[in-house]
C-alpha positions in Angstrom: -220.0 145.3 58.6 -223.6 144.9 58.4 -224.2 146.8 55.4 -221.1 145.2 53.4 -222.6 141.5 54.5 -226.5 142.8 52.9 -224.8 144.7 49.8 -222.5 141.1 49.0 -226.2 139.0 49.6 -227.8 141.4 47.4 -224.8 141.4 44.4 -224.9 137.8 44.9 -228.6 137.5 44.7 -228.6 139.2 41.5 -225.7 137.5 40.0 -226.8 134.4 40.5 -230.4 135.5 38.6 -228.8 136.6 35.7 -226.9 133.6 35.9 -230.1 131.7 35.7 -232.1 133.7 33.2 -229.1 133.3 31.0 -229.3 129.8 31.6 -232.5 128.7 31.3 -232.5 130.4 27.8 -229.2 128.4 26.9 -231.6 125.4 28.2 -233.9 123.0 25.6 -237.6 123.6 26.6 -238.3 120.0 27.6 -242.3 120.6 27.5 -241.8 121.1 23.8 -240.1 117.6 23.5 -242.7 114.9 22.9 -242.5 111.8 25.4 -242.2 108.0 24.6 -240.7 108.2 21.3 -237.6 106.3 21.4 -237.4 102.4 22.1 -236.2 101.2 25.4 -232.7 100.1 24.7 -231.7 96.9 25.9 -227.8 97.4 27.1 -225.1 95.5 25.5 -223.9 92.0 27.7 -220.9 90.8 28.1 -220.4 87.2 30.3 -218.1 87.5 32.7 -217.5 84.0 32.6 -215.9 81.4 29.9 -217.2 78.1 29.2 -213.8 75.9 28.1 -214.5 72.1 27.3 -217.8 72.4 29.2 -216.5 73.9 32.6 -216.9 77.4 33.6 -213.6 79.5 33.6 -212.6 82.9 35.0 -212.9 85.6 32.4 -210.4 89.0 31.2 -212.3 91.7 30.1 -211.2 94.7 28.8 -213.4 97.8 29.3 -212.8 101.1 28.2 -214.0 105.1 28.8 -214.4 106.9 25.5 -215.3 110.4 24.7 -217.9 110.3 22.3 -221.8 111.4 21.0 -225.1 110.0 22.1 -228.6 110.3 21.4 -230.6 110.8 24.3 -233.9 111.5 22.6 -235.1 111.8 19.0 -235.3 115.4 18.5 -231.9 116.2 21.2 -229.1 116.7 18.9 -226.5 114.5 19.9 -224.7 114.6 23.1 -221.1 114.3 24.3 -221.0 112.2 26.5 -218.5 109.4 28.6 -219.0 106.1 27.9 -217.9 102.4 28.7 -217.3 100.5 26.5 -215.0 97.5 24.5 -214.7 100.0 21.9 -215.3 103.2 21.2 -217.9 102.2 18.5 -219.8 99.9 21.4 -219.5 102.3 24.4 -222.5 103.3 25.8 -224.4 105.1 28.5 -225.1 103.1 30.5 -221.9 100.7 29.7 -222.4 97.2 29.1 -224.1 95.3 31.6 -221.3 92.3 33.1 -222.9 89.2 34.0 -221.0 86.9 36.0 -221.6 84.4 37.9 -221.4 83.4 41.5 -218.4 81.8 42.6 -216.4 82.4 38.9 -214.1 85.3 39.1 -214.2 88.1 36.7 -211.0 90.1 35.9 -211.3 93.9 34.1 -208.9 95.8 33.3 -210.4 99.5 33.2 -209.2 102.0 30.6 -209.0 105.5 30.6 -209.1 107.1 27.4 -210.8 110.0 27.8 -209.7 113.3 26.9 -207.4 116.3 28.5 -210.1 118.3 29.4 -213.7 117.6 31.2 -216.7 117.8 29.2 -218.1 119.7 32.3 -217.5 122.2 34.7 -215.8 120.7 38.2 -214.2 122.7 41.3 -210.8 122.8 42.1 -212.1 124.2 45.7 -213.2 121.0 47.2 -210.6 117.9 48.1 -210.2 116.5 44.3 -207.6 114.2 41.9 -206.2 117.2 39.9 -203.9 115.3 37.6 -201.9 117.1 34.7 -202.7 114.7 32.3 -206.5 114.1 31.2 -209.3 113.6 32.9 -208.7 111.2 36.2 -211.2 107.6 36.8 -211.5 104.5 38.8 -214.2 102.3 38.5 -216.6 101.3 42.1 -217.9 98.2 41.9 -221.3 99.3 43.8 -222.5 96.5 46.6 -219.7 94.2 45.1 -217.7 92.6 48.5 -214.0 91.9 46.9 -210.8 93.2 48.0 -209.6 96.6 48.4 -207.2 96.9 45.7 -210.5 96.3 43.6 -212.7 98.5 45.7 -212.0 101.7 43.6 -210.4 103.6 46.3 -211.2 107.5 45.6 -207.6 108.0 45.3 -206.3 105.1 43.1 -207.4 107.0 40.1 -205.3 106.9 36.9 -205.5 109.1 33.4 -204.9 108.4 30.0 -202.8 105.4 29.4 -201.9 104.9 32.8 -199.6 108.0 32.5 -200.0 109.5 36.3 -201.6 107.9 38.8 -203.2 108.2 42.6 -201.6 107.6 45.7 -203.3 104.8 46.1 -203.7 103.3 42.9 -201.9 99.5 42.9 -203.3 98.0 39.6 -204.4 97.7 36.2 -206.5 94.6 36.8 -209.3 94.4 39.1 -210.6 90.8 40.2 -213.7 90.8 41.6 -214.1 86.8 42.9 -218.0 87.2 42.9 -218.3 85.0 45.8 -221.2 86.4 47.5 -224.9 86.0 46.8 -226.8 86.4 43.9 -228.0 90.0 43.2 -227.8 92.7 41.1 -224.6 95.4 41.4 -224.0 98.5 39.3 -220.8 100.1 38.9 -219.5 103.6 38.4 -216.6 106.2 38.6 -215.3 107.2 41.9 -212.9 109.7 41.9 -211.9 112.0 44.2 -213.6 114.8 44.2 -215.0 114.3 40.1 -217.4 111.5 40.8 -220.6 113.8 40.5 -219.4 115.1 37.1 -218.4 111.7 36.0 -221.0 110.2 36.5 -223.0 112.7 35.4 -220.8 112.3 31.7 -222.0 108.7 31.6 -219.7 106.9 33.5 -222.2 104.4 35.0 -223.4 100.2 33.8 -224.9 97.4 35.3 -223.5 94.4 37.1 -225.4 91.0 38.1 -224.3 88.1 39.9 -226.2 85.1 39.0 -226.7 81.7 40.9 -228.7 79.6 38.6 -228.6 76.4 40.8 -230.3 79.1 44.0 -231.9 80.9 41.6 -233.6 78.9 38.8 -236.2 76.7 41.1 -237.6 80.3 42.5 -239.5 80.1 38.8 -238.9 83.8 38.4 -238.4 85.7 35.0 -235.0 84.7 34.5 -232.6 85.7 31.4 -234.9 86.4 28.7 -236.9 89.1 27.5 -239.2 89.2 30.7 -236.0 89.8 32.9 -234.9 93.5 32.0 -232.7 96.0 34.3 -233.7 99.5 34.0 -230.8 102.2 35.0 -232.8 105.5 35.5 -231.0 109.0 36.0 -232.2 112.6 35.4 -230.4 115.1 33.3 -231.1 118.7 31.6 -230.0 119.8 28.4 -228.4 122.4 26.4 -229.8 123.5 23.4 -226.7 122.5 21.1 -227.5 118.8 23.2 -224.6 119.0 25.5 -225.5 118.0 28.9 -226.4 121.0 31.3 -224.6 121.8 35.0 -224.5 124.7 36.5 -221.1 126.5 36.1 -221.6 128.6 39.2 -221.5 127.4 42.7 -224.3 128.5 45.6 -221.4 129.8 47.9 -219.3 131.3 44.2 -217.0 133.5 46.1 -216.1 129.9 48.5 -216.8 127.2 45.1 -216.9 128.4 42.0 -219.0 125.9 40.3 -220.1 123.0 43.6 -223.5 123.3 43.9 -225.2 120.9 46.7 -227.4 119.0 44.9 -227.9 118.3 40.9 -231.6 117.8 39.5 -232.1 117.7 35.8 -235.7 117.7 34.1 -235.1 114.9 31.6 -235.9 111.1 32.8 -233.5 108.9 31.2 -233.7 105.0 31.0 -230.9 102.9 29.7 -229.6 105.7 28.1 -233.2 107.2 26.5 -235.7 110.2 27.6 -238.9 109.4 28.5 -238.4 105.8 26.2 -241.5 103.1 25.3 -241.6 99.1 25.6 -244.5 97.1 24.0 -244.9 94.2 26.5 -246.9 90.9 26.6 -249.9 90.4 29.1 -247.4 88.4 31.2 -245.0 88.9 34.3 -241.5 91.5 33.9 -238.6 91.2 36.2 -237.6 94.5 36.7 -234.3 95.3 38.3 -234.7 99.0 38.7 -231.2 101.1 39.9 -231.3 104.7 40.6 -228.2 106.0 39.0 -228.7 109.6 39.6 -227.0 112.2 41.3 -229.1 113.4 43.8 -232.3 112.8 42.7 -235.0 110.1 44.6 -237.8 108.3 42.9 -240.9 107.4 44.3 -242.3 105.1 41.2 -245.7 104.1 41.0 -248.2 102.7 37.7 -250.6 105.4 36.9 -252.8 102.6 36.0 -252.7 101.2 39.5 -250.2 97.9 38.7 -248.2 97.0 41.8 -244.7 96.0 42.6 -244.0 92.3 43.8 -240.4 93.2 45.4 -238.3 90.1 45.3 -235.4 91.8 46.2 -233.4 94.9 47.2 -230.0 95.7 46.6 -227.9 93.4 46.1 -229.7 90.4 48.5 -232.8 88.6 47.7 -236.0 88.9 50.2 -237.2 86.1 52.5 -240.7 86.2 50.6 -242.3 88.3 48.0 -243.8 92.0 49.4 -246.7 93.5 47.2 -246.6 98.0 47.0 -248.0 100.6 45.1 -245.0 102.2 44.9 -241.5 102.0 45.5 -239.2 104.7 46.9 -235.7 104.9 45.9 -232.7 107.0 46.7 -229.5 107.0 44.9 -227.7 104.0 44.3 -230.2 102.0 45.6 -231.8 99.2 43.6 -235.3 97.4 43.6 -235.8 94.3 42.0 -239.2 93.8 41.0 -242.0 91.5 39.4 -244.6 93.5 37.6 -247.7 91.2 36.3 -248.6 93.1 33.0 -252.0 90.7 32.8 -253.4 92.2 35.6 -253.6 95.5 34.0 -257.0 96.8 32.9 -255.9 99.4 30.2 -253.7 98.9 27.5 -250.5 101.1 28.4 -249.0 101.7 31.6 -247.2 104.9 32.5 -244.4 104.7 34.9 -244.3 108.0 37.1 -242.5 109.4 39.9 -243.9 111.8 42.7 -240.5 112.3 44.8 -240.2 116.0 45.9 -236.5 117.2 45.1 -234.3 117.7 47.2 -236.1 114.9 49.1 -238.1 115.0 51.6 -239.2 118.9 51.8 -238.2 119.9 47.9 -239.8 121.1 45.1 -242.5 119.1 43.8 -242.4 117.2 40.4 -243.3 118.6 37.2 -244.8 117.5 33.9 -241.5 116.7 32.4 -239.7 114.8 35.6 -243.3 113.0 36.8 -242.9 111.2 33.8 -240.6 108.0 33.3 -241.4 105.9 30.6 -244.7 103.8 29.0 -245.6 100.4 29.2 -247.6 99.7 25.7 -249.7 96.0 26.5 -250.5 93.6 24.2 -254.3 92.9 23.9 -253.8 89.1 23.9 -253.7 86.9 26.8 -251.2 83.8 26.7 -249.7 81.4 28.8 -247.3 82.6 31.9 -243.9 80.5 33.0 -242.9 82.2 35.2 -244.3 82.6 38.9 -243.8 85.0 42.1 -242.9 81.5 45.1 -244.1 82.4 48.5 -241.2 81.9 49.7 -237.5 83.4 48.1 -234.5 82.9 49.8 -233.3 82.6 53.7 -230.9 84.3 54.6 -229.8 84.1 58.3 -231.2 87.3 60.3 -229.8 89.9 61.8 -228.6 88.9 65.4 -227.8 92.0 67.4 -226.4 90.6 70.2 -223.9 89.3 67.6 -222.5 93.1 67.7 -219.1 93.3 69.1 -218.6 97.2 68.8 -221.5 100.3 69.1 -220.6 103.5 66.9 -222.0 106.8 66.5 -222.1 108.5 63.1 -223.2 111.5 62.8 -223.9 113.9 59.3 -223.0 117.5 59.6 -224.3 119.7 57.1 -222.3 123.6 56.9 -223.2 126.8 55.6 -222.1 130.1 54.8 -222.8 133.4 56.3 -225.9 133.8 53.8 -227.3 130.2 55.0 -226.0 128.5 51.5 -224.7 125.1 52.1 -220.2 125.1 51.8 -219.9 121.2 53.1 -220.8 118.2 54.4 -218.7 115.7 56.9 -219.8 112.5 58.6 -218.4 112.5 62.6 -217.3 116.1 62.1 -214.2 114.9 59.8 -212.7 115.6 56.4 -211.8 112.6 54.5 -208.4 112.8 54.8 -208.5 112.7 58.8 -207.2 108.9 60.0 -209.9 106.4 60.1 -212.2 106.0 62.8 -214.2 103.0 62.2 -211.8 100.3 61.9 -214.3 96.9 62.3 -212.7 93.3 62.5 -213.0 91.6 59.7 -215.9 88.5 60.3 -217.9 90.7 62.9 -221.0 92.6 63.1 -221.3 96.2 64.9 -224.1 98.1 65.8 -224.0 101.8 63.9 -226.1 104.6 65.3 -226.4 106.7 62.1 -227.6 110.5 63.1 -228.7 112.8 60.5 -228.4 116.5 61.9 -229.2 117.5 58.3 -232.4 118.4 56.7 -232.0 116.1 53.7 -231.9 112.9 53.8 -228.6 110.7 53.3 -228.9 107.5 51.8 -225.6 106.0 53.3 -223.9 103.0 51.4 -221.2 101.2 52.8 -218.5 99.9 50.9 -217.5 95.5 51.8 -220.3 95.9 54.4 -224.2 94.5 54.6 -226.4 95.7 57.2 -230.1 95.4 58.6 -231.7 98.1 59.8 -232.7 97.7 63.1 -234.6 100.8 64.5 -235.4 104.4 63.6 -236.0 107.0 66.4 -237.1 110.3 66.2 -234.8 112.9 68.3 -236.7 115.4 70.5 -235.6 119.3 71.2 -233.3 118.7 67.8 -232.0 122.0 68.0 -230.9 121.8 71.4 -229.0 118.5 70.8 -227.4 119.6 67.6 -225.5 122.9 69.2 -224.4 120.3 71.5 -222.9 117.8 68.6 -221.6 121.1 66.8 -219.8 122.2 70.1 -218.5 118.4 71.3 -218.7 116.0 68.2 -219.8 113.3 70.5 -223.0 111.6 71.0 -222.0 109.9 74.2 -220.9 113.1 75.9 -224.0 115.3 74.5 -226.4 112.2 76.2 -228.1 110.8 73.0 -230.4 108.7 75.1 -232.2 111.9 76.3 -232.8 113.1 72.8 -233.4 109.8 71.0 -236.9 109.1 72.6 -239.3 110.5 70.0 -241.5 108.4 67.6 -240.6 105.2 65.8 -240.9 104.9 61.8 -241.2 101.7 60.9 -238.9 100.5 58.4 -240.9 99.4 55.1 -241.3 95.0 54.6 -239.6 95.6 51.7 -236.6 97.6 53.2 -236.0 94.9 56.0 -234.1 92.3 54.7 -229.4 93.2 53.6 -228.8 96.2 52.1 -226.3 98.0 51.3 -227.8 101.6 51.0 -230.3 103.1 53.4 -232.6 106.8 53.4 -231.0 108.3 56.6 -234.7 110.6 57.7 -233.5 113.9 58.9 -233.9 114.5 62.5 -233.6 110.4 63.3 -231.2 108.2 64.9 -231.2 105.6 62.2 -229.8 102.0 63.8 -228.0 99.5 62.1 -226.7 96.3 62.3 -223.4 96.0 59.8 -222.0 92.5 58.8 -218.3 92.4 57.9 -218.8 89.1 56.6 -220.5 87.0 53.6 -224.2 87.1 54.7 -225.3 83.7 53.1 -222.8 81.5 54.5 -220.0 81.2 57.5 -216.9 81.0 54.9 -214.1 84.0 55.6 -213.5 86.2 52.8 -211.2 84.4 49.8 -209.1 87.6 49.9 -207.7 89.9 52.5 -209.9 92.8 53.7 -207.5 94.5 55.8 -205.1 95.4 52.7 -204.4 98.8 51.8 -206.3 101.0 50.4 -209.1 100.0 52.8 -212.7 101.4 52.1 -215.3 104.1 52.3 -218.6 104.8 53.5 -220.3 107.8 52.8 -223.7 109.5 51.1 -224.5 108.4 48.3 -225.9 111.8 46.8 -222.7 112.3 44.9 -222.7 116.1 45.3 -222.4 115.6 48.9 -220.3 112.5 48.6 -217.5 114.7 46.7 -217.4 117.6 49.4 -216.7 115.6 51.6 -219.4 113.3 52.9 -216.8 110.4 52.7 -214.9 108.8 55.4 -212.4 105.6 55.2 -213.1 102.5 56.9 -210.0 100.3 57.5 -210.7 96.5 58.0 -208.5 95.2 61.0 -207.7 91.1 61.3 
């Protein structure tokens, strides 16, 4: 038995080689392309608001997902890609950013019309939407807090024309009432199963809620050309300028074609590699989201500009907090000032150091260190805009507000030659019944446990939270065979394990979020709000409807197999 188990680690070894050798010749030499080249593109709008005889109206837009090509970079010949869109002709990647505004509903109705057949590979192996009749998609609104039938349950996908549909798919039209705070949203695919390679098509576009009453008097770059939202991603490349995944799986005799984690080499931004923007000695809003995969940044100014955070997520910060650099995971978003007048040269290079996969990965290279340049004009002028001392006041996270304690705890599995096979949060597929079932209006107290080497960064779909505390757990090993054999961090005495040393949670990371880095080895603690967090009014729709929500990892690969679990709202 011995023998056959080496001789099938060896085959696959080899296999998997070839695999790669073949590959990587297949694979456009990126250190050959020539960085900074093409402009930063500055994505289509589109209001999601009307103005009718002066007063702001509710808006219908109609948003589609096309099949088309797409240049990445000058000298990548053009790639097929999925886009959003109002046309085919005006889809792009990223889609149209929405701009609504607060309190003014926006309806969408989403369109498929992609083709029969996925531009990349997928696997039938792990829990997916396997529809007969094109490629299946529903659209997430990411950090949005609407109703459920708007959510984009994983399973209320639809194809082509609406021609077959999920079993819980309810309708066409999605309202999103945009009644929470100000902020800036994304939104993407999220089907079952196909949201990695979905997204990883291009299925991906911005989303801000404005409050100009709140948010003009902060006197921050606002609207113009000094507010600009940057959605980064990584991808790799074929040489005909298709878009590169691995076809083979790291467990192929369990999934063909899953792999755990997908990195590409190529840093896009709004849609270009490595792109350029000539900008005035004066202050940029930045409102950077990390639409990628799996793959964190760590951005900092090789010239040595800082961040002024303003805000993360999708919530504003009490006051301003100055970094050198930024860390972000997946989904997660930092809105930043960056004072271009303070800088002593006359470019700026954005750059990443982030090890993939992060923490204890590989370590950047020439081609993914990079992000994009920052060309400064010489002269000096006049600055409008300011960085206040104060932002906006939220009120704080009040834990004895909790009415309910959970335990969550992320379980990664692996075959017999150590490869990862999947990943469940509590021990549970997603199809098991819900678990966490909060009251809608409350706050609980989550103790998130990563048993994992990777981190997690955990989003939560309706809900806000504050991280609270972050505590090392001692003799790991010991506690985890405990979790494997009992799922249960009560019975397997969590307080004797959770006692090690405290990371402190960065200033800039302390205010709502709705996606947090889950450190491996830590009990992360968190205090989640089922409620609107800048004001005591009850949600304007009804949050216990079917299909209910998720929560899961937000590094897609693990999301789709099958780091997802539902979360039913209760009245």
């Amino acid at each position: 038995m011995e023998r056959l188990l080496v001789f099938h680690l060896i085959l696959l070894v080899v296999i998997r080689e070839v695999t790669n050798i073949c590959a990587e010749g297949l694979l456009i030499n990126l250190s050959k392309l020539e960085m900074f080249v093409d402009e930063l593109p500055d994505m289509p709008k589109l209001n999601g608001f009307d103005v009718v005889n002066g007063a702001l109206k509710p808006k219908s837009l109609r948003i589609g997902m096309y099949n088309k090509k797409w240049k990445f970079h000058r000298d990548i010949p053009p790639t097929p890609v999925f886009a959003y869109g109002t046309s085919k002709y005006t889809a792009t990647v990223p889609g149209p950013t929405i701009e609504a505004l607060h309190g003014i509903a926006t309806y969408v109705t989403w369109y498929n019309q992609l083709p029969s057949k996925h531009i990349l590979p997928w696997d039938p192996t792990i829990p997916t939407a396997m529809p007969k009749t094109g490629v299946p998609t529903v659209v997430h609104l990411h950090g949005g807090i609407e109703e459920p039938e708007s959510d984009g349950n994983a399973n209320a996908w639809f194809t082509v024309g609406f021609k077959e549909r999920g079993p819980t798919w309810t309708k066409k039209t999605y309202r999103y009432h945009n009644y929470q705070q100000p902020g800036n949203l994304w939104y993407h695919d999220h089907a079952m199963g196909l949201t990695r390679v979905n997204l990883l098509a291009g299925l991906i576009g911005a989303y801000v809620i404005r409050h100009p009453v709140v948010e003009a008097p902060l006197g921050l770059p606002y609207l113009d050309e000094f507010d600009r939202t940057l959605v980064v991603f990584d991808r790799s490349f074929a040489i005909d300028g298709s878009i590169y995944m691995n076809s083979t799986g790291n467990n192929p005799s369990i999934h063909p074609q899953w792999q755990p984690e997908y990195f590409g080499d190529a840093i896009i931004v709004n849609g270009k590699a490595w792109p350029k923007l000539t900008v005035r000695r004066r202050k940029y809003r930045l409102r950077i989201i990390n639409a990628s995969n799996a793959r964190f940044f760590r951005f900092f100014f090789t010239n040595g500009l800082q961040f002024i955070h303003v805000a993360a997520d999708s919530v504003y910060l009490s006051e301003p907090v100055m970094t050198n650099n930024t860390l972000l995971a997946p989904s997660e978003i930092a809105d930043v000032v960056v004072d271009f007048s303070t800088s002593t040269s006359d470019f700026a290079i954005l750059a990443n150091d982030a090890a993939y996969p992060y923490p204890s990965g590989d370590p950047v290279n020439e081609a993914n260190g990079k992000v994009m340049k920052f060309t400064i004009k010489k002269n000096r002028e006049l600055d409008t805009w300011r960085v206040p001392k104060r932002l906006m006041n939220y009120p704080s996270a009040d834990p004895s507000s909790a009415v309910h304690t959970r335990y969550i705890a992320m379980y990664e599995y692996t075959s017999d030659i150590d490869e990862p096979t999947h990943l469940f949060l509590n021990g549970k597929s997603y199809e098991a019944p819900a678990t966490e079932t909060p009251k809608v209006g409350t706050s609980e107290v989550w103790n998130v446990i990563n048993l994992t080497e990777d981190n997690h960064p955990l989003h939560i779909h309706l809900g806000l939270f504050v991280v609270m505390d972050q505590t090392e757990l001692v003799d790991v090993e010991e506690f985890k065979a405990c979790m494997l054999e009992k799922n249960d961090a009560i019975k397997c005495h969590i307080e004797k394990y959770a006692r090690g040393r405290k990371l402190e949670v960065v200033a800039h990371e302390k205010g709502w979020k709705n996606v947090y880095k889950i450190t491996p080895g830590y009990v992360t603690k968190i205090l989640v709000k089922f409620s609107y967090v800048h004001s005591n009014e009850s949600y304007p729709f009804d949050a216990t409807a079917e299909p209910g929500y998720v929560y899961h990892c937000h590094i897609l690969d693990h999301e789709d197999n099958a780091m997802m679990r539902p979360l039913k709202m209760i009245k």
